[in-house]
C-alpha positions as CSV (number, residue, x, y, z in Angstrom):
1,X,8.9,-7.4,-22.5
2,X,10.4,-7.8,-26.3
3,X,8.9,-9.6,-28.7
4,X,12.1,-11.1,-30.1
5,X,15.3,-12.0,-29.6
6,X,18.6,-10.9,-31.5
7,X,21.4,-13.9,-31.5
8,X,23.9,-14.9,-33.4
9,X,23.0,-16.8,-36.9
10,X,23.9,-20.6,-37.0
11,X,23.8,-23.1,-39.6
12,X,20.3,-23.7,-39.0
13,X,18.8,-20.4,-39.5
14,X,20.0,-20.4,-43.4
15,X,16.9,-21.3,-44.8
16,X,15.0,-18.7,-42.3
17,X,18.0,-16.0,-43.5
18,X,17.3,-16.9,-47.1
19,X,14.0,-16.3,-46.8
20,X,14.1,-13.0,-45.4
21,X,16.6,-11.8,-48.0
22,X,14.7,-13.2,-50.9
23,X,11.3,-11.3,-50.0
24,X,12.9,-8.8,-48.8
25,X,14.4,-7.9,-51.9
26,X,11.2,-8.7,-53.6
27,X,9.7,-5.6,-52.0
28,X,12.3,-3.2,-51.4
29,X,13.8,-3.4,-54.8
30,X,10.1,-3.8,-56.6
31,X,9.9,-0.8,-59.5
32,X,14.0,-0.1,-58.9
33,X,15.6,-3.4,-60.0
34,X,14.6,-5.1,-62.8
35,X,11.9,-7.3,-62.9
36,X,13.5,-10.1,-64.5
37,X,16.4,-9.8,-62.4
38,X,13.8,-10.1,-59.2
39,X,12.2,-13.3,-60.7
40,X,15.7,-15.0,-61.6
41,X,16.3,-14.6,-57.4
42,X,15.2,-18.0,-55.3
43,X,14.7,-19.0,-52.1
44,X,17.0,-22.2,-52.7
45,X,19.6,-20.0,-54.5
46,X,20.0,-17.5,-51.2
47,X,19.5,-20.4,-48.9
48,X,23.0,-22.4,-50.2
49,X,24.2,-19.1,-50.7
50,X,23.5,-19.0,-46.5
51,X,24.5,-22.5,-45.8
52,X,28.1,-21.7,-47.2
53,X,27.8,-18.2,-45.0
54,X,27.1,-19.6,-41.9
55,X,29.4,-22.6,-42.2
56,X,32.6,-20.7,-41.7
57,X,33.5,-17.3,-39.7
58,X,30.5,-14.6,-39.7
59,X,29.2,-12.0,-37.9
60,X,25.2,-12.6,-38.9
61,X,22.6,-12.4,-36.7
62,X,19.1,-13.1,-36.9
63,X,15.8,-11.2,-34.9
64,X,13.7,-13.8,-34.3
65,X,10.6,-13.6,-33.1
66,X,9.0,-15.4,-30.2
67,X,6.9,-17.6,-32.4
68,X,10.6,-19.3,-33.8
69,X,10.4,-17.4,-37.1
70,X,13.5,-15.5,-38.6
71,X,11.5,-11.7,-39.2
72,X,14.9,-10.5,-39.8
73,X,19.0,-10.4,-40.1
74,X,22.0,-7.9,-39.9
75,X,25.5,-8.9,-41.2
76,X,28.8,-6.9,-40.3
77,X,32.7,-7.0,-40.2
78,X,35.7,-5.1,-41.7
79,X,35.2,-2.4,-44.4
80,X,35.8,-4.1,-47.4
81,X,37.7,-1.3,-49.5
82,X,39.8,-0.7,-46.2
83,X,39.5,3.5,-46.3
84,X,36.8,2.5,-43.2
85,X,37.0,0.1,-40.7
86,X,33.5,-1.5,-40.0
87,X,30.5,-2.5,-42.5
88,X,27.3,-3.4,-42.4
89,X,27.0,-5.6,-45.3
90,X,23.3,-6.5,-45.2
91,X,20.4,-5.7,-42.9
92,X,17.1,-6.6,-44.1
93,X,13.2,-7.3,-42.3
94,X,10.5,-9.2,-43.8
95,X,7.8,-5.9,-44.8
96,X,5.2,-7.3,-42.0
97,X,8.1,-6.9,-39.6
98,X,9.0,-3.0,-40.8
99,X,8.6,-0.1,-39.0
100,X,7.5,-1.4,-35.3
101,X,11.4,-1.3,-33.9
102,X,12.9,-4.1,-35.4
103,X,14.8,-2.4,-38.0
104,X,16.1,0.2,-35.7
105,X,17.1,-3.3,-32.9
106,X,19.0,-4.7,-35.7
107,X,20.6,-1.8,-36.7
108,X,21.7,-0.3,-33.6
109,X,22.9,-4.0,-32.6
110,X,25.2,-3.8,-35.8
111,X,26.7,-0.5,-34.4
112,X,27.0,-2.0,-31.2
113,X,28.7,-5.4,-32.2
114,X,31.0,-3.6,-34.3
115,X,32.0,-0.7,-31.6
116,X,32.8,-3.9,-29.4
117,X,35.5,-5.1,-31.4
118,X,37.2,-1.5,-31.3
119,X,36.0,0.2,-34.5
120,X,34.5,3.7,-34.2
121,X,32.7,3.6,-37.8
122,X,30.8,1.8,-40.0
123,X,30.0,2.0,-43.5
124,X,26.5,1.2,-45.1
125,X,26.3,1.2,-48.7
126,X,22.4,1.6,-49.8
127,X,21.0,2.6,-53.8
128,X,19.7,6.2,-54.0
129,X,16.5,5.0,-55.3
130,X,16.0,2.8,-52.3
131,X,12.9,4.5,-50.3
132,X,14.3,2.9,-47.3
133,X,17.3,4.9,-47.6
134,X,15.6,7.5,-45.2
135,X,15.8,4.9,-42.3
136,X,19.5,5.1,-42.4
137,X,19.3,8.8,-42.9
138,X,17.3,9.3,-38.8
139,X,20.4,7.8,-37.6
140,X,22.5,11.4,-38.7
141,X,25.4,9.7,-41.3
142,X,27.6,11.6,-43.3
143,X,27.5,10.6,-47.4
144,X,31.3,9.9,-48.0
145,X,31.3,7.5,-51.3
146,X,29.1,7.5,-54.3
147,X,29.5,4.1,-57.4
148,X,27.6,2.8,-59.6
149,X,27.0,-1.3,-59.2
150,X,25.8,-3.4,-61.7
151,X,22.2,-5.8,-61.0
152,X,21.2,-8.1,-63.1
153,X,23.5,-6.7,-65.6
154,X,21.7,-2.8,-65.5
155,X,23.8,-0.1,-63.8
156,X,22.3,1.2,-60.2
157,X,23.9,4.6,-58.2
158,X,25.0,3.7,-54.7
159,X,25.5,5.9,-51.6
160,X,28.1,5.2,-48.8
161,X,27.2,6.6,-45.7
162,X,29.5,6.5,-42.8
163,X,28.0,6.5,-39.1
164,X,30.0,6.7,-36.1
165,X,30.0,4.4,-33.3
């Protein structure tokens, strides 16, 4: 029997999201991103951020764990830059929650949400220095975009991958 449960976000789950996301980007990004850029990010900053998220039309949901607590989130919809046609715009897990299936639920339930609504790709930008990169990379994507985005004010290479549903 699972562990967790995958469900759609609602307004109540912001400050569970926002917490998530901030230490989650506190380890991920650690010795990539900028240190003072990582200690400018707060928990109250990501969870209004959330608040005004979950108040109007998303597609966010959380993996929450039998014990009530949010371990993790996905977020998807339409590609933004329109050459595509889904996106997973975030998927994060807090680090005790990595690498025992959660990542891969959450993912494949992205895929799946999106397939749903009739698209047969998705698009996932992640930074080439990102060591997580190589989770996306068991699931066989093809690279189709490269940028550069700015963090914190300090330019960063991105990598588009493109997955088919």
């Amino acid at each position: 029997m699972k562990n967790y449960l995958i469900r759609k976000a609602v307004g109540s789950d912001a400050a569970g999201i926002a917490n998530v996301h901030f230490n989650s980007w506190k380890t991920t990004y650690k010795d990539i991103v900028s240190d003072d850029y990582l200690n400018s990010l707060t928990v109250e900053d990501r969870t209004v951020r959330w608040n005004g998220i979950l108040a109007g039309s998303h597609q966010t949901y959380v993996c929450e764990l039998k014990s009530g607590q949010v371990a993790g989130f996905v977020s998807v919809g339409k590609e933004r830059d329109k050459q595509y046609e889904g996106e997973l715009y975030a998927i994060y897990l807090l680090n005790e929650n990595q690498r025992n299936g959660l990542g891969s639920a959450l993912f494949k339930f992205a895929k799946t949400a999106l397939k749903s609504q009739g698209y047969s790709n998705m698009l996932v930008w992640v930074l080439k220095e990102n060591p997580s990169k190589h989770f996306y990379y068991s699931f066989k994507p093809e690279i189709v975009k490269e940028q550069k985005i700015l963090i914190g004010g300090e330019e960063y290479d991105e990598e588009g991958l493109l997955f088919t549903l």
